[in-house]
C-alpha positions as a printed Julia matrix, in Angstrom:
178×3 Matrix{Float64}:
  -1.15  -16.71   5.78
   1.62  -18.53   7.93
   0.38  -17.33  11.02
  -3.16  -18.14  10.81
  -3.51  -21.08   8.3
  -3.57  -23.25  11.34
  -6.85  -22.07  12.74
  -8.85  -25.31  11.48
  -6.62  -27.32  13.31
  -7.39  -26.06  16.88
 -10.92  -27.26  16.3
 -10.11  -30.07  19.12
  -8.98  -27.85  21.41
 -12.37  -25.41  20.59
 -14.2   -28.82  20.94
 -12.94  -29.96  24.24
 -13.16  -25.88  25.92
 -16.75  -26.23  24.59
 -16.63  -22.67  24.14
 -15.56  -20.57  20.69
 -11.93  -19.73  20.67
 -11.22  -15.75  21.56
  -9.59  -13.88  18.11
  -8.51  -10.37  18.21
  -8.06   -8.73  14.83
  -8.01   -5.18  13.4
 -10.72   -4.7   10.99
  -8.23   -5.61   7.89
  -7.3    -8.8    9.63
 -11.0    -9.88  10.47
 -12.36   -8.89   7.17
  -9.16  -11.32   5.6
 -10.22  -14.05   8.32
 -13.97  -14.1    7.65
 -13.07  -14.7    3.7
 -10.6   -17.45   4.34
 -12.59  -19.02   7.03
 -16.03  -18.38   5.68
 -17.73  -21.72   6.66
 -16.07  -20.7   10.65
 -18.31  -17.67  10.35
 -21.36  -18.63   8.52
 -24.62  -18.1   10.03
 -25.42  -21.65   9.04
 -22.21  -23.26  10.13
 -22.04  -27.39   9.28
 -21.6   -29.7   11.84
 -17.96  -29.79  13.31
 -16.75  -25.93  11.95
 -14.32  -24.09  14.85
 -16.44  -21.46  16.35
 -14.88  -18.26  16.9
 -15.52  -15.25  18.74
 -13.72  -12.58  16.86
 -12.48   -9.55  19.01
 -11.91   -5.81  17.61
  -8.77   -4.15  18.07
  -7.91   -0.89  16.91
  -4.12    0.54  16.08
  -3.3     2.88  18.88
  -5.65    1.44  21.83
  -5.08   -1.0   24.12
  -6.67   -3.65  24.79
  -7.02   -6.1   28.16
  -6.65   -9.84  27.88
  -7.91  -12.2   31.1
  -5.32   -9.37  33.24
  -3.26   -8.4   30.86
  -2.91   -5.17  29.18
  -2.1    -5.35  25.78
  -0.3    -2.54  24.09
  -0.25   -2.39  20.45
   2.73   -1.48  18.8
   3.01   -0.68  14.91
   4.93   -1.93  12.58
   5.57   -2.53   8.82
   6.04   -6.08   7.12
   7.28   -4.62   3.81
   4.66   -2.35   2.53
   1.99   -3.81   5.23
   1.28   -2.8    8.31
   1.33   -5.32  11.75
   1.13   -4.79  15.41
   3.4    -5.93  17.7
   2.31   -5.91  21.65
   3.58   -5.03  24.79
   2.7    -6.92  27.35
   3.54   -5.55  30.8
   7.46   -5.64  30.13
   7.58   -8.32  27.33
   7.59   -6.56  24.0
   7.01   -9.29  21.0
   7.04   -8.33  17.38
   7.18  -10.52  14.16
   7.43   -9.92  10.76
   8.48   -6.05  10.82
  11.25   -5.06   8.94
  10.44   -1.8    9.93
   9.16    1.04  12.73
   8.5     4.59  12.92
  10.17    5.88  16.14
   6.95    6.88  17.68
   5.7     3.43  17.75
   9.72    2.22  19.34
   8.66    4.84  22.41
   5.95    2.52  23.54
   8.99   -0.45  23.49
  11.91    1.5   25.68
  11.51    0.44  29.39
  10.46   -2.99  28.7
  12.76   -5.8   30.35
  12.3    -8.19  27.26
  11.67   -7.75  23.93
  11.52  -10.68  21.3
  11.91   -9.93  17.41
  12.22  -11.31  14.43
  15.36  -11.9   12.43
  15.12  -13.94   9.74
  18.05  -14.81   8.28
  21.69  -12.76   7.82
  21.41  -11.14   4.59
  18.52   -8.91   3.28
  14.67   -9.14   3.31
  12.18   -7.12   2.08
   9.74   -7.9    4.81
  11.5    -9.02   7.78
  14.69   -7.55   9.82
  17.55   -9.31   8.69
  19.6   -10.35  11.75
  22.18   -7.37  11.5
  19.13   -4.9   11.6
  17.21   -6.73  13.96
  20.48   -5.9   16.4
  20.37   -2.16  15.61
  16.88   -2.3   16.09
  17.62   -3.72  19.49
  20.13   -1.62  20.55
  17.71    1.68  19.8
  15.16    0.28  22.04
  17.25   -0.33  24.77
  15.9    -3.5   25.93
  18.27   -5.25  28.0
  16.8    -9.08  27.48
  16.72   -9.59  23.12
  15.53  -12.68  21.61
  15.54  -12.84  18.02
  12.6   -15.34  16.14
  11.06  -16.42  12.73
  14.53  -17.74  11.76
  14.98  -19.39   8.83
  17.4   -22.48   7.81
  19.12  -19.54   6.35
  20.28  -18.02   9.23
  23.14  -21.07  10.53
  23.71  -23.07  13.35
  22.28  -21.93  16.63
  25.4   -22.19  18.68
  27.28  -20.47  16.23
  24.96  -17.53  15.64
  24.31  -16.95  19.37
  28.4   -16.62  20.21
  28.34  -13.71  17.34
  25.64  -11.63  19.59
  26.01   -9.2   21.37
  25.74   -9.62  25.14
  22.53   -9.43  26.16
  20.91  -10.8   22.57
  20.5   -14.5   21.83
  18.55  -16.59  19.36
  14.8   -17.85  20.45
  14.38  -21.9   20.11
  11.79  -24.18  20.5
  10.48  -24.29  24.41
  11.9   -21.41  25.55
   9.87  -19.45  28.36
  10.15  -15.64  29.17
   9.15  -14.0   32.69
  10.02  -10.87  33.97
């Protein structure tokens, strides 16, 4: 829900591109959309509804974005499953707390990888921040930024001089190129 509750509110931004927004989903994740979102999707959509285009992705098969290849990686989010992506060498993943290591062979080689650590103690659906660091390390990704912190987690400064080299908290505004 927190990471598509928003999708009403980019109706200006729809309006003003004059075109439907682009939304790739798995079929679990469409069906979910199309039922929380229903007057977005009707046939007979009112006057000012967001259009959307929705786009199919599948677990497993990539997928190409303007020129970008998308790489799906799979995760878990408790007792869910979620994709992560892999974007040439950016690898960004939110909301796992877990992986098999089949799906971490499609992370190793990437320059940058950006994951989620919630807070420091426990989670049942997120990495804390002490296994969001192992996780790291078994990837091998020299570049780690850790997001979807909570209040819980501390001060920024503070946190960040605990990492290990290499690993620092995300913030607000930060950009990533490799």
């Amino acid at each position: 829900m927190d990471h598509v509750a928003g999708l009403d509110d980019l109706r200006p931004l729809i309006f003003a591109q004059k075109l439907p927004m682009q939304l790739w989903a798995t079929d679990r994740v469409e069906k979910r959309l199309r039922e929380q979102f229903a007057y977005a999707f009707s046939a007979r959509r009112y006057p000012g509804a967001p259009e959307f285009e929705l786009k199919r992705i599948e677990t497993g098969t990539e997928f190409t974005i303007g020129d970008q290849v998308w790489i799906p990686i799979l995760g878990q989010h408790g007792t869910w499953p979620v994709l992560g992506y892999r974007i040439g060498n950016i690898v960004y993943l939110t909301d796992v707390s877990g992986m098999h290591k089949h799906e971490q062979d499609k992370i190793r080689g990437a320059e940058v990888l950006v994951v989620n650590a919630l807070r420091k103690t426990p989670h049942i659906t997120h990495f804390s921040l002490d296994e969001a660091v192992e996780f790291a390390r078994e990837t091998e990704v020299p570049n780690v930024y850790f997001t979807h912190i909570s209040h819980q987690m501390g001060l920024h400064d503070e946190v960040n001089a605990e990492l290990p080299i290499g690993m620092s908290l995300a913030y607000d505004g930060l950009k990533l190129t490799t």
